[in-house]
TIFITI-236217 format. One line per 2 residues: their letters; for each residue x, y, z of C-alpha. Coordinates in Angstrom, 1 decimal. Layout:
<pts>
a	X/Y/Z | ...
</pts>
This chain:
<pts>
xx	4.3/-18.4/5.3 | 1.9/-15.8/5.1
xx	0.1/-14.7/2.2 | -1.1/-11.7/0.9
xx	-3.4/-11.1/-2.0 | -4.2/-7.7/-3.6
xx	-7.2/-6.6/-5.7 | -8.3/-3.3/-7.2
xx	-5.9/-2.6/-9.8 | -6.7/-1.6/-13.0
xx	-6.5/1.5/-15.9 | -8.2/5.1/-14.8
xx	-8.1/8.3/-16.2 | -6.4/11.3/-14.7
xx	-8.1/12.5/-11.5 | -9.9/9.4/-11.2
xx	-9.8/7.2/-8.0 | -9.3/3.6/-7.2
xx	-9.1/1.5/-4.1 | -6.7/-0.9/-3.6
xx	-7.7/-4.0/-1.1 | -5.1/-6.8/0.5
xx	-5.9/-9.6/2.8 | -3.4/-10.9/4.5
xx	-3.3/-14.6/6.0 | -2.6/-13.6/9.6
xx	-1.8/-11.0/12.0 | 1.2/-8.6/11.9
xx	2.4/-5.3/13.4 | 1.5/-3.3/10.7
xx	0.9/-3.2/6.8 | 2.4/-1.0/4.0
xx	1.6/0.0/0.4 | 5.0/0.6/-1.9
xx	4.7/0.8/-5.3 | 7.4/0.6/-8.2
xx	7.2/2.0/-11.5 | 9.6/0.8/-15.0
xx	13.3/1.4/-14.1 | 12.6/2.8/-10.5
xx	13.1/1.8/-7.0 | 10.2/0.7/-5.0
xx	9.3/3.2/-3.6 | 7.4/3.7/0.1
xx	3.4/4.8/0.0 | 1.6/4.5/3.2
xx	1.6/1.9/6.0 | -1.0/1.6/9.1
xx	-0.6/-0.2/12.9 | -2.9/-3.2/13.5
xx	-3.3/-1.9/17.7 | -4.2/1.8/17.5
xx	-4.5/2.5/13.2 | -2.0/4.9/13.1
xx	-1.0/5.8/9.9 | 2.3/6.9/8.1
xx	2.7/8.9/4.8 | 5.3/9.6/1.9
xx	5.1/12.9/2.5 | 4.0/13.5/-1.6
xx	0.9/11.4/-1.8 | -0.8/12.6/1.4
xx	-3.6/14.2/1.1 | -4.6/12.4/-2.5
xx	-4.2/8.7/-0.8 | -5.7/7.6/2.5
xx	-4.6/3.8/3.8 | -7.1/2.0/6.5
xx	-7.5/-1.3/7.4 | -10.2/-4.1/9.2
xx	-8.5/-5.6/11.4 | -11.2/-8.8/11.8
xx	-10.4/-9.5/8.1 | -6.8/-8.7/8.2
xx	-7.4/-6.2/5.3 | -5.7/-3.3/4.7
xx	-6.9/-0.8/2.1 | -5.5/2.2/0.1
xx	-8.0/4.4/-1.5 | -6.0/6.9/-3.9
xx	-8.2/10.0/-5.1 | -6.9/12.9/-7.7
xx	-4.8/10.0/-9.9 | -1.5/11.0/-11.7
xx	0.0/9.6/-15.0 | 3.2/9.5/-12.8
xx	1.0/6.9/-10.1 | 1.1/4.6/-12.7
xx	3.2/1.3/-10.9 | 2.8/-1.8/-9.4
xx	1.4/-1.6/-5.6 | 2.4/-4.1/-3.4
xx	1.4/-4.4/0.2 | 3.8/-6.2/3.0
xx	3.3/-6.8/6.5 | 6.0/-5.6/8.8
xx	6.6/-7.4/12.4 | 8.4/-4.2/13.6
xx	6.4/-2.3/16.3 | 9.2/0.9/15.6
xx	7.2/3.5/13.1 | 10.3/4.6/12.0
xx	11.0/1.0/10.3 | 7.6/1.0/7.9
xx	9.5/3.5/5.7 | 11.9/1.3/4.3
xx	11.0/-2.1/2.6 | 13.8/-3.6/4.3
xx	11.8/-4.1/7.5 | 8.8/-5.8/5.6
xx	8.6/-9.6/5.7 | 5.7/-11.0/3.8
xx	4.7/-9.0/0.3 | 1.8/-9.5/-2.0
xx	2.5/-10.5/-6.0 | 1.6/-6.5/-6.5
xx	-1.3/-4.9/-8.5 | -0.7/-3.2/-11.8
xx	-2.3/0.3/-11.9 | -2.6/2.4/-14.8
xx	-3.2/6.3/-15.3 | -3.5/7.6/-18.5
x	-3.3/11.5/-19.2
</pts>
């Protein structure tokens, strides 16, 4: 069973920044960032390849949030700059064993996800 732990949550002011950390317990294909706000789906953020750290967008949040990862600690990072009241959710990060790019969009195709990491933007 593998485990994944997330850190760097929290409550930040409008235009602020905050970087979001999570470890997983072993290796896998690729990792993602969704996120899911009251009454909403989750919703897809980014999600990067373990071999060549390709990286993979919702098309809204790039440019303001950059995913990267270290691959010797099996940590994968989302640094999110220019904060929004309407970024306020609970991140998770999953690990997908799909090597298909076209699977990391959907949380379908993610096996393992974290207990999620509240974060907060007030206006």
């Amino acid at each position: 069973q593998v485990q994944l732990v997330e850190s760097g949550g929290g409550l930040v002011q409008a235009g602020g920044s905050l970087r979001l950390s999570c470890e997983s317990s072993s290796r896998s294909y690729a990792m993602g960032w969704f996120r899911q706000a009251p009454g909403k789906e989750r919703e897809f953020v980014a999600a990067i390849k373990r071999n060549d750290g390709s990286t993979y967008y919702a098309t809204s949040l790039k440019g303001r949030f950059t995913i990267s990862r270290d691959n010797a600690k099996n940590t994968v990072y989302l640094q999110m700059n220019s904060l929004k009241p309407e970024d306020t959710a609970v991140y998770y990060c999953a690990t997908s064993n799909s090597p298909f790019s076209a699977n990391y969009y959907y949380a379908r195709n993610y096996a393992s996800w974290g207990q999620g990491t509240q974060v907060t933007v007030s206006s």
